[in-house]
C-alpha positions in Angstrom: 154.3 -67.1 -150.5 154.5 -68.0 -154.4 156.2 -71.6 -155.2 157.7 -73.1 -157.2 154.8 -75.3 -159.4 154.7 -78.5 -158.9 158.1 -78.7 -157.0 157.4 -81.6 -155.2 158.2 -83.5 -158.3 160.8 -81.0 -159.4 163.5 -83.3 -161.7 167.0 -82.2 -160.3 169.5 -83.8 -163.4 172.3 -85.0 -161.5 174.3 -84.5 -164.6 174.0 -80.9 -164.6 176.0 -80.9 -161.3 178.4 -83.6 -162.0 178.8 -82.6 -165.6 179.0 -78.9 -165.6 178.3 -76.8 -162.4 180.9 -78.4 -160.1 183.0 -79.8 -162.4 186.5 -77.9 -162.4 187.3 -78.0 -166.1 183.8 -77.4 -167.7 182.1 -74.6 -165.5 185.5 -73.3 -163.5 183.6 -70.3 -163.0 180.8 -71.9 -161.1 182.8 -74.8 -159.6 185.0 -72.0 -158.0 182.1 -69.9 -156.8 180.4 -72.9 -155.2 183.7 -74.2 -153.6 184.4 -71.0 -151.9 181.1 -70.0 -150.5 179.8 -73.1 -149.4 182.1 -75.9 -149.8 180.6 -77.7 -152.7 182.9 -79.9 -155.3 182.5 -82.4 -157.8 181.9 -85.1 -155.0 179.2 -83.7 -153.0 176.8 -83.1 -156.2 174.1 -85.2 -154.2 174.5 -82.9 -151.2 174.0 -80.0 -153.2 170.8 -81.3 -154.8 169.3 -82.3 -151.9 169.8 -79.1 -150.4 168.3 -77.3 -153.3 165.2 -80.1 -153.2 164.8 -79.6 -149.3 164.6 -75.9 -149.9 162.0 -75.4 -152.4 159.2 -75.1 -149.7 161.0 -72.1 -147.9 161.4 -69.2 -151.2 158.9 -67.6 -152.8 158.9 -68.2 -157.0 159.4 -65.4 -159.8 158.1 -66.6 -162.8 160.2 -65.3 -165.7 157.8 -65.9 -168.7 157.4 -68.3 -171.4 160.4 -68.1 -174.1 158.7 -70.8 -176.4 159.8 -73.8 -174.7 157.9 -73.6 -171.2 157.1 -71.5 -168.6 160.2 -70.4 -166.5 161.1 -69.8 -163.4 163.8 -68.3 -161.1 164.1 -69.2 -157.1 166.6 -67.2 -154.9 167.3 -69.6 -152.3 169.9 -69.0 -148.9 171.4 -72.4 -148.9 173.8 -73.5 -145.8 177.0 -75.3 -147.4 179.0 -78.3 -145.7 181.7 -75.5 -145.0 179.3 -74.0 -142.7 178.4 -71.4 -144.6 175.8 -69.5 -146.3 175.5 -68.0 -149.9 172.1 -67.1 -151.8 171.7 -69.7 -154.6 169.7 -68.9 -157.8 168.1 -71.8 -159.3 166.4 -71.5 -162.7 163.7 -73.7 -164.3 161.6 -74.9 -166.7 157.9 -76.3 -166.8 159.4 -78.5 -169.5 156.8 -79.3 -172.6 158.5 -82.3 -173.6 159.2 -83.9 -170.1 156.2 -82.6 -168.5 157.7 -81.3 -165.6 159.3 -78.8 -163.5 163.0 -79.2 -164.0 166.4 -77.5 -163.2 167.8 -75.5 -165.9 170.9 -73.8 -164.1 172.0 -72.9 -160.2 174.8 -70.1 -159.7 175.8 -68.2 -156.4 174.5 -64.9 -156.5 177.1 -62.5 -154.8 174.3 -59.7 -154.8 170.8 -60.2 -153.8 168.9 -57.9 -155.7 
């Protein structure tokens, strides 16, 4: 199984959580999607991330090419929310020039895999 480079070190910006995918004015669209398959809201960002983190280990890595900015990368993860249950997760990323790291670009709920 392919993974994700260097994702022992992967940078997780807690701010794109608490910022934009779970908050309820700024990404409704996502906010919703992860409140209603998993449980997920604007307070439990950290619970999120580290379930994301914990996860890298166990899916397989699609690299997506290089767009001028860094290699990218997608990861289709099954994630288990604090509802119970379970939604697959994509999670996009970058092997950043600048930072010099692997690091989170964007996570959605995927209602297909596929």
């Amino acid at each position: 199984m392919n993974l994700l480079p260097n994702f022992e070190k992967a940078i997780i910006p807690r701010e794109k959580f608490t910022e934009y995918i779970l908050h309820p004015i700024k990404s409704r669209g996502k906010w919703l999607a992860f409140r209603s398959a998993l449980g997920y809201h604007l307070d439990s960002a950290d619970m999120l991330i580290d379930s994301i983190r914990g996860n890298l280990a166990n899916f397989s890595v699609e690299s997506m090419g290089n767009k001028g900015y860094g290699e990218t990368y997608a990861v289709l993860m099954e994630l288990e929310g604090p509802n119970g249950r379970t939604a697959h997760v994509m999670t996009a990323w970058i092997d950043d020039r600048i930072s010099g790291g692997i690091r989170l670009v964007s996570a959605y709920i995927k209602t297909r895999k596929g």
